[in-house]
Residue frames as a rotation matrix with the C-alpha (Angstrom) as fourth column:
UNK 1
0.578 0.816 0.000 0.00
0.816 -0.578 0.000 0.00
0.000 0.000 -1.000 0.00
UNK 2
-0.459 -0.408 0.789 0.94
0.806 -0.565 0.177 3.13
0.373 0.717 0.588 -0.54
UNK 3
-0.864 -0.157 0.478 1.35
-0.182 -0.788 -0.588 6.63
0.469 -0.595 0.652 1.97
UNK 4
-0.306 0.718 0.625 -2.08
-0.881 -0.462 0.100 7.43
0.360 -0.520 0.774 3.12
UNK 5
0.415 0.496 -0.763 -3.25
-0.470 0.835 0.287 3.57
0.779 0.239 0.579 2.93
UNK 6
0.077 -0.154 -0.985 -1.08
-0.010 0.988 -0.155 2.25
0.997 0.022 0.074 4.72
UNK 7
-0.821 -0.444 0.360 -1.93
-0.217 -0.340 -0.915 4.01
0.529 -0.829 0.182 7.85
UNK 8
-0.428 0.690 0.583 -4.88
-0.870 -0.489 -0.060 2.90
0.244 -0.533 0.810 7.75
UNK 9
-0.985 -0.114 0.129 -6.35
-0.158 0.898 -0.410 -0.40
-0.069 -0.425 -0.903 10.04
UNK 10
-0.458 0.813 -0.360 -9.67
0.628 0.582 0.517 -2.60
0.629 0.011 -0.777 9.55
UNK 11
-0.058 0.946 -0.319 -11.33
0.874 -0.106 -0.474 -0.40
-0.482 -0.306 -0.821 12.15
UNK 12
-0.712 -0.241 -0.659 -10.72
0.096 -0.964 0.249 2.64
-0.695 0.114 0.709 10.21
UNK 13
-0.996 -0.054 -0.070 -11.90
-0.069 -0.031 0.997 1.31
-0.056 0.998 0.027 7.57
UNK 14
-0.394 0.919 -0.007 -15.29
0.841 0.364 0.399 -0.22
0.370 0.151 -0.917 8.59
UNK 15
-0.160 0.180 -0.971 -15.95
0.455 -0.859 -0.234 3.48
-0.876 -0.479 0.056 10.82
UNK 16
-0.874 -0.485 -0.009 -15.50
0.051 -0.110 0.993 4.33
-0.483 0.867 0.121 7.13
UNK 17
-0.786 0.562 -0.255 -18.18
0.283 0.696 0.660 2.35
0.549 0.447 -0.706 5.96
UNK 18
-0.435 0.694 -0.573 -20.54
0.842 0.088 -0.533 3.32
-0.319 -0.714 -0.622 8.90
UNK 19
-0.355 0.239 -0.904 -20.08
0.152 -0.939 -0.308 7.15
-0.922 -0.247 0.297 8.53
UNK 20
-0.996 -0.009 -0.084 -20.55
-0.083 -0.032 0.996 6.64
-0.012 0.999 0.032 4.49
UNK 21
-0.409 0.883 -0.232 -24.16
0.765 0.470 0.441 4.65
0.498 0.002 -0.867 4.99
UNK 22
-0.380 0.441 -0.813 -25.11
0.554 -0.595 -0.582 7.51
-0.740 -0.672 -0.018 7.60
UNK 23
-0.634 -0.247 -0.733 -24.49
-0.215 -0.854 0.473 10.55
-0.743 0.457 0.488 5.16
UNK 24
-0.983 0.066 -0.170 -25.95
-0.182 -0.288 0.940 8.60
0.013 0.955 0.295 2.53
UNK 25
-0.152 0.925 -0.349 -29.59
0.984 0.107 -0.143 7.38
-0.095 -0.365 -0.926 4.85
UNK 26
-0.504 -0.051 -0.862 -28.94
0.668 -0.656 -0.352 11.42
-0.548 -0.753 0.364 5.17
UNK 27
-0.779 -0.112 -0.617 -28.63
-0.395 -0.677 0.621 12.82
-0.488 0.727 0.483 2.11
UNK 28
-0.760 0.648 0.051 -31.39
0.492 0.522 0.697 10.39
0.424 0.555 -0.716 1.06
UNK 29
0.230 0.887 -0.401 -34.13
0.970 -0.176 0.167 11.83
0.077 -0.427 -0.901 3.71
UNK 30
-0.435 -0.009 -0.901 -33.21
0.273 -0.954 -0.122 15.44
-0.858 -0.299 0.417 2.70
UNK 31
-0.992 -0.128 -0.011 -33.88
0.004 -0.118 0.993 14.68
-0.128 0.985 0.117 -0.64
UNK 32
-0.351 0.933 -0.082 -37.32
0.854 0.355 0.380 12.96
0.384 0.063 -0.921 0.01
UNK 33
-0.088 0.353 -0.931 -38.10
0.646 -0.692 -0.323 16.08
-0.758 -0.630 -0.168 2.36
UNK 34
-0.758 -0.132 -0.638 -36.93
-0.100 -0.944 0.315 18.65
-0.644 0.303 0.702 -0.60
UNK 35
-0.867 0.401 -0.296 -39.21
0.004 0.599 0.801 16.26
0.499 0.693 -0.521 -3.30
UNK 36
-0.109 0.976 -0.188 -42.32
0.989 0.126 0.081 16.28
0.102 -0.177 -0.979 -0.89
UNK 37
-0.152 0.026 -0.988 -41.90
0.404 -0.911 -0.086 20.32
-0.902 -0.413 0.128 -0.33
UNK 38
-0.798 -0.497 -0.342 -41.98
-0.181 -0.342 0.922 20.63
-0.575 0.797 0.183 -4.10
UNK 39
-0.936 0.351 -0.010 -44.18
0.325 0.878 0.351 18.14
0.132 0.326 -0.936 -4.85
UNK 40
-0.586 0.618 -0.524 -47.20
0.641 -0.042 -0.767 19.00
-0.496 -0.785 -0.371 -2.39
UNK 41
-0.233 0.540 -0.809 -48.03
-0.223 -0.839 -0.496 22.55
-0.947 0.065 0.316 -3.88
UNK 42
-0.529 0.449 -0.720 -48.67
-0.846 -0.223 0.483 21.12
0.056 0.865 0.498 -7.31
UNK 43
-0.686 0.545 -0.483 -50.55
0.343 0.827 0.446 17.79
0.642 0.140 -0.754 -6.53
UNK 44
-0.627 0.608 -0.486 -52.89
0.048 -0.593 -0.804 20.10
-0.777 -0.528 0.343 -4.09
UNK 45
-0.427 0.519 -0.741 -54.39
-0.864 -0.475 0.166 21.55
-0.266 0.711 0.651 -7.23
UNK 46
-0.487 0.624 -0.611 -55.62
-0.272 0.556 0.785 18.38
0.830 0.549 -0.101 -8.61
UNK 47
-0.844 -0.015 -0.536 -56.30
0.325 0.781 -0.533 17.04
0.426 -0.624 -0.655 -5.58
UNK 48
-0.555 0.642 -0.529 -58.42
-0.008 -0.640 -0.768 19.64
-0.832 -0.422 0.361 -4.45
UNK 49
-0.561 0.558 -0.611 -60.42
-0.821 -0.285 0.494 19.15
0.102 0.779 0.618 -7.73
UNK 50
-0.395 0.305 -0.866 -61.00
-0.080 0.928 0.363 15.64
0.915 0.213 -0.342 -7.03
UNK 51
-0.546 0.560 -0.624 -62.17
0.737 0.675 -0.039 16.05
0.399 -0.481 -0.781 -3.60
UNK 52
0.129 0.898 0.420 -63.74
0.512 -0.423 0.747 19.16
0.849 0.119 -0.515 -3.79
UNK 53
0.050 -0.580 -0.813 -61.46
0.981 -0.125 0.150 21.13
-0.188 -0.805 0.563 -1.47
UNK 54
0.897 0.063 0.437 -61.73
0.274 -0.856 -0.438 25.06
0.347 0.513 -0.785 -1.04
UNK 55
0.254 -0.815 0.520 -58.45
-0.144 -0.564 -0.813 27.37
0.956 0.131 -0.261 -0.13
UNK 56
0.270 -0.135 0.953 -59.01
-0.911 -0.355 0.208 27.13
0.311 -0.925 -0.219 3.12
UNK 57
0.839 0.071 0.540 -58.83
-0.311 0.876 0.368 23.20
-0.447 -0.477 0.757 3.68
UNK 58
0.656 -0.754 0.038 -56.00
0.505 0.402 -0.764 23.21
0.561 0.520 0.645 0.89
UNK 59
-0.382 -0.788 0.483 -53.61
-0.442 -0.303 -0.844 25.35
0.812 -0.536 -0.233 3.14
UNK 60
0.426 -0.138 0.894 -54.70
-0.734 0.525 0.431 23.44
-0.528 -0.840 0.123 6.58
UNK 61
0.977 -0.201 0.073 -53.41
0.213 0.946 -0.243 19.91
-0.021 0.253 0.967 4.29
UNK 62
0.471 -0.800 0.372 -50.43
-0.033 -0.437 -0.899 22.10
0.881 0.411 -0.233 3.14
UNK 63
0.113 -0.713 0.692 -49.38
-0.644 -0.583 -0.496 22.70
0.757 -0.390 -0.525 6.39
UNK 64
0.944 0.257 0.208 -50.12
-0.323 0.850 0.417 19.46
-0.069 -0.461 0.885 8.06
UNK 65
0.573 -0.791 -0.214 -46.54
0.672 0.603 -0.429 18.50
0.469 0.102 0.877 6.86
UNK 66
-0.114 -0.893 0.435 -44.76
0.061 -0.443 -0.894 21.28
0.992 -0.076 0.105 7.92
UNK 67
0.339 0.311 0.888 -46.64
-0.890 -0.200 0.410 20.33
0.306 -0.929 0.209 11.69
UNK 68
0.953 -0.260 -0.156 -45.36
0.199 0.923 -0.328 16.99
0.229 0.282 0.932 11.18
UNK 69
-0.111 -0.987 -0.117 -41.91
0.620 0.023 -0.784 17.94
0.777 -0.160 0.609 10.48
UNK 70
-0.243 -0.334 0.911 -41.86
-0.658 -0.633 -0.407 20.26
0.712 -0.699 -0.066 13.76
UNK 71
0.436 0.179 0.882 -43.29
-0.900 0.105 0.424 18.00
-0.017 -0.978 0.207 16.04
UNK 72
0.851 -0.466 -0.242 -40.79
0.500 0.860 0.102 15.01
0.161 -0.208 0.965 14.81
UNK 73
-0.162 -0.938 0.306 -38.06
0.035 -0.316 -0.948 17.58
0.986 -0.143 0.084 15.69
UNK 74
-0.226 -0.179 0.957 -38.96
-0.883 -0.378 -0.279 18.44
0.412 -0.908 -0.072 19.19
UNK 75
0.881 0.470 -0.042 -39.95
-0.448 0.861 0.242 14.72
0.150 -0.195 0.969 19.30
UNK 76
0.339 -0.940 0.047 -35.61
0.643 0.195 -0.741 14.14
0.687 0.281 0.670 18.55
UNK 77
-0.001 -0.397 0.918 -35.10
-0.280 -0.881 -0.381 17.02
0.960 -0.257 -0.111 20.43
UNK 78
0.666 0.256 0.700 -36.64
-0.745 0.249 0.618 15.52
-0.016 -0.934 0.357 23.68
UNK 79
0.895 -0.132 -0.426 -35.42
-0.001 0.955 -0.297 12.13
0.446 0.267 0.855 22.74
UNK 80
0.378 -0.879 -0.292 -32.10
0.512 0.461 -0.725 13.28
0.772 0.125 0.624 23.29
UNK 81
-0.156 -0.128 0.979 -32.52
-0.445 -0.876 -0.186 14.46
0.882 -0.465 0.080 26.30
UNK 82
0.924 0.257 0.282 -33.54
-0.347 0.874 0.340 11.32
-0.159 -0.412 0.897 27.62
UNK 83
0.789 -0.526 -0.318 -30.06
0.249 0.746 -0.617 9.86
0.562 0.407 0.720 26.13
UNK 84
0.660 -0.732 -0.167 -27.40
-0.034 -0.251 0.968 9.67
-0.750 -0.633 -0.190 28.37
UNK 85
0.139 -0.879 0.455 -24.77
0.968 0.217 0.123 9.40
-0.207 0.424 0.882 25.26
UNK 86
0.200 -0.115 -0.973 -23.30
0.204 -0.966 0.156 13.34
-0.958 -0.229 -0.170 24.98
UNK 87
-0.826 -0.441 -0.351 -21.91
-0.287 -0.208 0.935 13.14
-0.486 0.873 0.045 21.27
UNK 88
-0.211 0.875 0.437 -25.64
0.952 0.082 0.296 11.42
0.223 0.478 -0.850 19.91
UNK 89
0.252 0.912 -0.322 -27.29
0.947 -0.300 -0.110 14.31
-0.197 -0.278 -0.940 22.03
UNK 90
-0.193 -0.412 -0.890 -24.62
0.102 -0.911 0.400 17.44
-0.976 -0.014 0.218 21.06
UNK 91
-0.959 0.020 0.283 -24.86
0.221 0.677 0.702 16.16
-0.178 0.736 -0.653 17.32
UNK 92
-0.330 0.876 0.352 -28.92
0.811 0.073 0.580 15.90
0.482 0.477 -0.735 17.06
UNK 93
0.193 0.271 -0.943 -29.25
0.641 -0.762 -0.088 19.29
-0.743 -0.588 -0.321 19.30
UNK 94
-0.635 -0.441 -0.634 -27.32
-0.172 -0.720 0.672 21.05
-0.753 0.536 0.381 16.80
UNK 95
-0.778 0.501 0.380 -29.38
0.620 0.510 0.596 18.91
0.105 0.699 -0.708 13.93
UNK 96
-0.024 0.992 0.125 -32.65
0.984 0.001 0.178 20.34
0.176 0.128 -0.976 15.48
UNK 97
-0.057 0.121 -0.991 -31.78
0.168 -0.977 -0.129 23.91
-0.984 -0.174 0.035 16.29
UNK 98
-0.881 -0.468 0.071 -30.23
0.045 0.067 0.997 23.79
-0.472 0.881 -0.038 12.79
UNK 99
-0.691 0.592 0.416 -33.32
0.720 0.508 0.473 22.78
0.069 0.626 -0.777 10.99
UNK 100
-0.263 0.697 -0.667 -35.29
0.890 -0.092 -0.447 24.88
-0.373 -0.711 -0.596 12.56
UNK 101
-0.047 -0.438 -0.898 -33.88
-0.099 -0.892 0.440 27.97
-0.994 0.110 -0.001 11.62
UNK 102
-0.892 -0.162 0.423 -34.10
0.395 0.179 0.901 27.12
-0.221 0.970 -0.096 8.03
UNK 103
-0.435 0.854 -0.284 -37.28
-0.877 -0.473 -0.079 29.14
-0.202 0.215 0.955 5.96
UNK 104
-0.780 0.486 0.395 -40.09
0.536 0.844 0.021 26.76
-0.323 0.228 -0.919 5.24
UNK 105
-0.867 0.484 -0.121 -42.38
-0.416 -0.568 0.710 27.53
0.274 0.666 0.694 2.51
């Protein structure tokens, strides 16, 4: 092997492997999140033809998700307050402040 390689040892590697599968479970449920924020406001319109929905029940459905996605943060938020592990709970603290702060349409 060769420089960089050959410092590394079997647990490096599989830690490797772990943190890879994380990022990508991650990067997979941000996508679905950005894809249903996108999604939503143009299947509304039919939808609301087909069951005969006015403005007012299409923006209470609309925002059903974005009550959803707040109470499964402070659901995580608590969660890890209950955990006694200090890197999970510094980690998903930052996760949910983080999120928060972000605009939601």
């Amino acid at each position: 092997m060769h420089g960089f390689e050959a410092d590394r040892t079997d647990s490096d590697m599989s830690q490797f492997t772990k943190t890879s599968k994380t990022i990508a479970l991650c990067s997979a449920a941000n996508f679905i999140n950005a894809a249903d924020r996108v999604i939503m406001p143009i299947a509304i319109i039919q939808m609301s033809a087909q069951f005969k929905w006015d403005l007012h029940e299409q923006g209470w459905i609309l925002s059903a998700f974005s009550i959803g996605y707040i109470c499964t943060m402070v659901g995580t938020f608590e969660l890890c307050i209950f955990i006694e592990q200090y890197t999970f709970n510094l980690y998903a603290r930052f996760y949910v402040i983080f999120t928060e702060c972000l605009p939601h349409k």
